[in-house]
C-alpha positions, 0 to 999 in steps of 0.5 A: 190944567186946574182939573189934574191940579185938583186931582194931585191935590185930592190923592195927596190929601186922601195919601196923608188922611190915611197915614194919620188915621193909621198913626192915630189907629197905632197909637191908640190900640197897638202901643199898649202891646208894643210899649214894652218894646218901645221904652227897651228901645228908648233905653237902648238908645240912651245907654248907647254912648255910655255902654259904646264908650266902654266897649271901644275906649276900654275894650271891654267886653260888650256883653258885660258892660250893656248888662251892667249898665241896664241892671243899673239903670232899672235899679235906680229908677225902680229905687226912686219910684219905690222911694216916691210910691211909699211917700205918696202911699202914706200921704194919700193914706193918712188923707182918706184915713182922716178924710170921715173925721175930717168931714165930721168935725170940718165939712159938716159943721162949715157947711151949717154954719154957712147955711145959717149965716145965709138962712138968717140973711135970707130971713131979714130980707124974706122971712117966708123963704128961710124955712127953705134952707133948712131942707137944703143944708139938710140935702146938701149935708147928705150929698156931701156925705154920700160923696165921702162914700163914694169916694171911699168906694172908689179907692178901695175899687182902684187899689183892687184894680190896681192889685189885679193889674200888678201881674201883667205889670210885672210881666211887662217890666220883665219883658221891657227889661229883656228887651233892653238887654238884647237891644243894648247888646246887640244895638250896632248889629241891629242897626246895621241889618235895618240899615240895609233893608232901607233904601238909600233916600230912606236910611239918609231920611232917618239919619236926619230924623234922629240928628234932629230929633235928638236937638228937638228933645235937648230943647224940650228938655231946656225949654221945660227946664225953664218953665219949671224954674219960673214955676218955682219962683212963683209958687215960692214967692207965693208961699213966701207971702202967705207963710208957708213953712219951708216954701223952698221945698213945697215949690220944688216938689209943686214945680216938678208935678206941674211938668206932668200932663193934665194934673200938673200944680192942681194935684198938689195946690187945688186939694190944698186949697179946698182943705185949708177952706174947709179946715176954717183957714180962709185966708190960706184957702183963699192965697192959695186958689189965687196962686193955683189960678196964677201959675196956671194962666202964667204956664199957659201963656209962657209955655206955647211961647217958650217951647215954640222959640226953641223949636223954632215952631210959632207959639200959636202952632205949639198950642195947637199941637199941645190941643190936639195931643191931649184931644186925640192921644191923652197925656202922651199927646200933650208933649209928644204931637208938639215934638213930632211936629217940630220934628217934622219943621225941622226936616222940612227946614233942612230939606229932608223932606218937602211938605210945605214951603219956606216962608215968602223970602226964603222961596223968593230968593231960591227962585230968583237964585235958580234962573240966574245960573243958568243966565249967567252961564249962557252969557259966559258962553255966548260972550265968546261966540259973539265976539268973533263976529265983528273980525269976522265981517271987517275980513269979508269987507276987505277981500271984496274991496 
């Protein structure tokens, strides 16, 4: 029995071992060639009660009104990318254009200074080993200079890079939005002919898949909702403190960067920091690497347990997840494995499918439930049988008498 009992369990291990290595696989070879498809089906999906609505209420045509809403929605998302592109393009311009007379008249001179104060400190304590310094502010002057360079070479390889891909984007973009068209036009049609290719376990399968992938995604998006609205306290109160002008405006900007993956508030408060060091502000430099490590320890503590409660995952299980998913899949994987996963509790939760068990009281009550039916039930049926018995013998007493 413990035999065939370690036999199941090797050939379910090796069974999931091989979906996963094939996930992972998918992911990280056949998504890029299959990711216009999917963000067409991902905005198929979301235009469907808009364009669903107009077509049943309305009765208009649904042809015209799936064009009419795509062309909308791209219009307004390549408009507000536009719109962050020119502002980020002149930010970033006006920093590397400023970035060598920033390192002549800033870098160059903190840095010699610092030297200085250090060689004549060293000096008072060991005159022998302040001449050494000055070959070190000397190569320290160069690394710094040679990083300048470096940096400069770097952006003008990836704004060539950048130009290079900006043909297979387009084509991308192109495909993506016919994609959509057809998806959203013909998304019922579809749907239907998906639907009766799957059997009847499978297709009630994804009809619970995407009932609760659709209330995992609505508690994602309040959970970071509320994330981000606890970073905006921090980083304003910060400010606040510090003298920032218009504080309001940088930690709405700062909190809407510290939603995206791995960058997050660094992208816009380390840079920050380093520059108002370097440019002789200590005291903001200093406030604002305090604030930096401050909402990074805040965001590190309350997002496993904020995300987890909504889900209904264990703080400590959407860490891992959000460990995991960066480790194997990147930026993607950062959010997307903790919503897979309480995709997949969720399921197992409503019993759409059985991974592992419910917790201890859950399962005890169900097996002491179960056992009790059939109990009951036989002592309902047997009760009537039995009672005759008593007559039964009395009858026979009496004849033989």
């Amino acid at each position: 029995m413990k035999l065939e009992k370690r036999k199941q369990f090797i050939v379910n291990f090796l069974y999931i071992a091989i979906i996963i290595c094939i996930i992972i696989l998918l992911t990280r070879y056949a998504l890029g060639a299959l990711m216009p498809f999917l963000v067409a089906f991902l905005i198929a999906l979301l235009l469907k009660p808009a364009v669903s609505f107009f077509h049943d209420k309305l009765k208009l045509p649904r042809g015209l009104v799936s064009v009419f809403f795509v062309v909308v929605f791209y219009a307004l998302l390549g408009l507000l990318l536009i719109v962050l592109g020119v502002q980020l393009f002149s930010a970033a311009k006006s920093f590397f254009m400023t970035l060598p007379t920033l390192y002549t008249d800033s870098i160059v001179p903190w840095v010699s200074s610092a030297f200085l104060k250090l060689q004549q400190f060293s000096g008072q304590l060991n005159p022998e080993a302040a001449a050494a310094y000055d070959v070190v502010s000397a190569n320290v002057t160069t690394s710094l200079g040679d990083a300048v360079v470096n940096i400069s070479k770097q952006v003008v390889t990836w704004a060539t890079n950048f130009t290079l891909k900006t043909p297979g984007f387009l084509l991308k973009l192109l495909i993506t939005v016919i994609a959509t068209i057809f998806l959203t036009v013909d998304f019922p049609k579809i749907h239907d002919f998906v639907m009766r290719q799957l059997p009847e376990r499978l297709r009630l399968l994804l009809h619970n898949a995407r009932v609760q992938l659709g209330r995992t995604l609505w508690s994602y998006l309040r959970s970071y909702a509320i994330i981000m609205s606890i970073t905006f306290g921090e980083i304003f109160l910060g400010l606040s403190i510090i003298g920032v002008k218009n504080a309001a405006g940088i930690a709405v900007a700062i909190a809407i960067f510290d939603i995206l993956p791995v960058v997050g508030s660094g992208l816009v408060l380390l840079p920050w920091t380093i520059y108002s060091i370097v440019s002789g502000n200590l005291t903001m430099g200093i406030g604002l690497g305090i604030l930096y490590v401050v909402v990074i320890i805040v965001r590190q503590i309350v997002e496993p347990k904020i995300v987890g409660d909504r889900v209904g995952l264990h703080p400590l299980v959407t860490l891992i997840s959000m460990v995991l998913g960066t480790y194997l899949f990147g930026g993607i994987g950062l959010l997307g494995l903790p919503i897979t996963v309480a995709l997949i509790h969720a399921l197992n939760k409503e019993g759409a499918i059985h991974l592992y068990k419910l917790t201890g009281s859950d399962s005890s009550a169900k097996t002491a439930q179960e056992p009790l039916a059939p109990a009951t039930a036989e002592v309902e049926t047997q009760t009537p049988a039995e009672s005759p018995a008593p007559k039964e013998k009395a009858r026979e007493q009496k004849n033989s008498k």
